[in-house]
Phi, psi and omega in degrees: 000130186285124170277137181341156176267172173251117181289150205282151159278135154007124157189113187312285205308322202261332174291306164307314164296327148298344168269346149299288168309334171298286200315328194275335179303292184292341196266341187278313146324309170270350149308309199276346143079070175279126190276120171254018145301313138355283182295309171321317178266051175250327161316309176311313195262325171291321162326292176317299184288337169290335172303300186304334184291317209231020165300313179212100177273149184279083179267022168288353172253010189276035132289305183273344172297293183334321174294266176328300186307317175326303179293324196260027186250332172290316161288000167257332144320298182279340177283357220245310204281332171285336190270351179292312185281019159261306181290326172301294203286018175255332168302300181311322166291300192272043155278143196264136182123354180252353198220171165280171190276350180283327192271355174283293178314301165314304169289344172273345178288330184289300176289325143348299177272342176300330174288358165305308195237129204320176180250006166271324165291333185269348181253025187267296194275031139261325194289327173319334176251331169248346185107187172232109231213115151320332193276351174273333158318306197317312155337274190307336166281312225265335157341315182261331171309316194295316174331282218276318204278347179287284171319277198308358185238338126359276144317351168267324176284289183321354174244003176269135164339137171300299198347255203318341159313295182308277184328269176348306176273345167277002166285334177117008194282164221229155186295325189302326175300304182288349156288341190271314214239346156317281206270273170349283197312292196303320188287317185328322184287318188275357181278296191302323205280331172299315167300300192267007181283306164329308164301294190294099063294308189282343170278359174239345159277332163312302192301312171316300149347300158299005172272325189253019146124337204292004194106180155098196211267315163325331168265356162279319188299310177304296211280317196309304182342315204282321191287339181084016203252083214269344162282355154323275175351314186263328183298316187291318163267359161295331193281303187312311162330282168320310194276328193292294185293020194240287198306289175326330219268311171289343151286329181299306186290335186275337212268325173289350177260350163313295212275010183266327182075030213266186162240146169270085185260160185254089188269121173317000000 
């Protein structure tokens, strides 16, 4: 004779809380007043616009898109490299065991809310001040770049083994010492692997960017667009397609031979 299967107990608190998300799901659906005569032709219509870019793309502009991608791969370089020298020694206090606890806390509520706000809002509230500038994209990655690169390295300290730590203070060592000689060795491959994902992250945030005027291949693509010049267009996403995944392709592999335990070597 087989015994019951047993039934889950009752619980009121988690039965509510899924009917408040059903509920916000179905109330959000019926707010947005979706045209579904719309969606139907949304195939039809991609179709159509995939003609005009790429029956006959215009490649007299495939120099100056090249020129522009350059500019926003440079503007994603440097926002890259400023959020790195920010972001790195404040990760390390706010890590926990390395800072007091009011300044741990503070700086993670400080990347916590930077990581809130899009980096298109933030080069919105800078351009008030540089101008519409490649370098306020530059700005605006690495502002948000400070978000993120904070948390991961925060968290990257907070995973290295007790040992080499225990051993560093117990050599006599000053916290900048258990950090140099503790902490580092261990943490540098995920630090680095973090600077370059980041960086391809800041190369696709460029070309957005380039939408509210700040430079790169995002102010070209936004101008051909408005005009409506649509063999532009496709020569211009084809270059962004193309240069993102040349990036991609070259931060992965330097980043698999880190985290791998692999040397990088340079040959003239």
């Amino acid at each position: 004779m087989t015994s019951p299967i047993p039934r889950r107990p009752w619980r009121p608190a988690r039965a509510l809380a899924w009917g408040c998300v059903t509920a916000a799901v179905v109330l959000a659906f019926w707010s947005i007043e979706v045209n579904w005569q719309r969606l139907t032709d949304l195939p039809a219509e991609v179709l159509r616009y995939l003609w005009l870019m790429f029956s006959s793309p215009n490649w007299e502009k495939l120099p100056e898109a090249l020129w522009q991608t350059w500019r926003s791969i440079e503007m994603a370089w440097v926002g890259t490299v400023l959020s790195i020298l920010i972001a790195t020694p404040l990760s390390l206090v706010a890590a926990r065991g390395f800072g007091p606890a009011w300044l741990r806390w503070l700086l993670r509520g400080v990347f916590s809310l930077i990581r809130a706000v899009p980096e298109i809002i933030i080069a919105i509230v800078i351009l008030s001040v540089t101008g519409l500038t490649p370098f306020t994209g530059a700005l605006a990655l690495a502002v948000n770049g400070v978000g993120t690169l904070g948390k991961w390295g925060y968290e990257a300290v907070e995973a290295v083994p007790a040992g080499p730590i225990e051993a560093a203070r117990a050599a006599g060592g000053a916290t900048s010492e258990v950090l140099r000689w503790g902490v580092w060795p261990q943490a540098a491959p995920a630090f680095w692997s973090f600077w370059l994902y980041r960086f391809e992250i800041n190369v696709r945030s460029s070309a957005v960017l380039g939408l509210i005027g700040v430079g790169g291949i995002g102010d070209m693509l936004t101008s051909y667009t408005q005009y409506r010049e649509w063999s532009t267009v496709g020569v211009l996403l084809l270059v962004v397609v193309a240069a993102t995944v040349l990036v991609d392709a070259a931060s992965g592999a330097i980043r698999r031979r880190i985290t791998e335990g692999g040397t990088i070597s340079v040959t003239a």
